[in-house]
C-alpha positions in Angstrom: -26.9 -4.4 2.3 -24.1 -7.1 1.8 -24.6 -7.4 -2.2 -23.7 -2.9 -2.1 -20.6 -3.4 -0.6 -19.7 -6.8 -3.7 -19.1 -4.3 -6.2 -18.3 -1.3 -4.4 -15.6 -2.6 -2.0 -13.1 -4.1 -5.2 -14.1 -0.5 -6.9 -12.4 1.6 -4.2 -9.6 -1.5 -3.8 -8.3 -0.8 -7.5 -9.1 2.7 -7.2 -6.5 2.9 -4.7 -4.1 0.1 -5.9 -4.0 2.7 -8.9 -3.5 5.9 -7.5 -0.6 4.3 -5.0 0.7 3.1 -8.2 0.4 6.5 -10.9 2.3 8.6 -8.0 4.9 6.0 -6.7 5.6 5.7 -10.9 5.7 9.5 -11.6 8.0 10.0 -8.5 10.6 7.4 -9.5 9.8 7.8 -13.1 9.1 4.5 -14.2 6.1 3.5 -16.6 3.1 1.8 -14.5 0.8 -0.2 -16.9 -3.2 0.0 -15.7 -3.8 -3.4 -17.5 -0.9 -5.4 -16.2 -2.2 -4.0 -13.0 -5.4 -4.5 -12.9 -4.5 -8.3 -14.1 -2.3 -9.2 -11.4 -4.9 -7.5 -8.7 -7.3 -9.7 -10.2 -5.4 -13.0 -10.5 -4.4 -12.6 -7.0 -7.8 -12.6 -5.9 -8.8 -15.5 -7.4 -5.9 -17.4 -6.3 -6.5 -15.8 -2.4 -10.2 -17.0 -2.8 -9.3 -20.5 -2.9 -7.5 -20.3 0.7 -10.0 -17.9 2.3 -7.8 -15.0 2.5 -8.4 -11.2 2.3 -8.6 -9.5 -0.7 -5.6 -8.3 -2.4 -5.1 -4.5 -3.0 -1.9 -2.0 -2.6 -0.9 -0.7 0.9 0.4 2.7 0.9 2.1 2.5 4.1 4.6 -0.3 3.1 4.5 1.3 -0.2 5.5 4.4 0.8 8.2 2.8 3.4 10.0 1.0 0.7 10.3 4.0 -1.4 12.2 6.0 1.5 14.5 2.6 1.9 15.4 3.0 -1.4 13.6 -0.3 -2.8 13.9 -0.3 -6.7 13.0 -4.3 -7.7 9.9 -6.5 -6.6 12.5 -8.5 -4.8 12.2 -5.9 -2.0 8.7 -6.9 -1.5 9.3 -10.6 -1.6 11.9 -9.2 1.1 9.9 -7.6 2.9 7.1 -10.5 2.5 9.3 -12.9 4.1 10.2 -10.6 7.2 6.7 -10.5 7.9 5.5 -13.7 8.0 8.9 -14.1 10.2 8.2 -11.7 12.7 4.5 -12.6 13.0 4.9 -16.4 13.6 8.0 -15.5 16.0 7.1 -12.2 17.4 3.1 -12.2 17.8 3.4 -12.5 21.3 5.6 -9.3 21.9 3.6 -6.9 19.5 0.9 -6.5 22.3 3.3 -4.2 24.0 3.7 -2.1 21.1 1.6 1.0 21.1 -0.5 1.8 18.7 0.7 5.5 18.2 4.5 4.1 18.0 3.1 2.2 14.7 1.3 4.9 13.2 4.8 7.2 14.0 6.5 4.6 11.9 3.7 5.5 8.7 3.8 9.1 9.3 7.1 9.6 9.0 7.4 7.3 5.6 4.1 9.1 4.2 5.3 13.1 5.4 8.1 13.0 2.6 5.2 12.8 0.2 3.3 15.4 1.3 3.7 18.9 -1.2 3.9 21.9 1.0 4.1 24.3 -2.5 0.4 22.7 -3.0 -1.1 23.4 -0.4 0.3 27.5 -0.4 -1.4 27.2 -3.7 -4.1 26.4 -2.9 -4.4 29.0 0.7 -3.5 31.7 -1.7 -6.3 30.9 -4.0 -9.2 32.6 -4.0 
């Protein structure tokens, strides 16, 4: 059951890295290039396995929350990086009193600005 989910697991991981990346590119019309991509995805990996950390794919939240901020250069992840490992080694403790629903406001509202409304009339008016 465990050897399934080795190949199948980094499959859907780069699936997704991908897609985050072909929309995020068409929307603020830059070129995204699969192999460089896939190559960083895959260096980062090896590089996390030596430390025993997770595997390293694209989050569409913070994705998506950058691109509403505005973020044009990867120095706004290294930005963002940074206040991250800032608030969690000062402000673990306090994150318990956060509800969960308040955090999944904060990704809503960053994802609902990508949602196509003219789509989905398309697609009720089709037959």
């Amino acid at each position: 059951k465990i050897s399934a989910g080795i190949i199948v697991i980094p499959i859907i991981a780069l699936m997704e890295a991908m897609a985050i990346g072909k929309y995020f590119a068409r929307v603020n019309q830059y070129k995204l290039d699969p192999a460089q991509e896939l190559l960083s995805y895959g260096i980062g990996n090896l590089v996390t396995s030596f430390f025993q950390g997770y595997a390293v794919t694209g989050t569409f939240s913070r994705t998506a929350i950058n691109s509403q901020c505005g973020v044009k250069t990867p120095l706004g992840n290294i930005f963002t990086g940074v206040i991250v490992i800032i608030s969690l080694y000062f402000l673990t403790p306090l994150f318990y009193y956060i509800p969960k629903c308040a955090l999944a406001g904060v990704i809503i509202a960053a994802v609902l600005a990508m949602v196509d409304i003219q789509s989905f009339k398309m697609l009720y008016r089709a037959n």
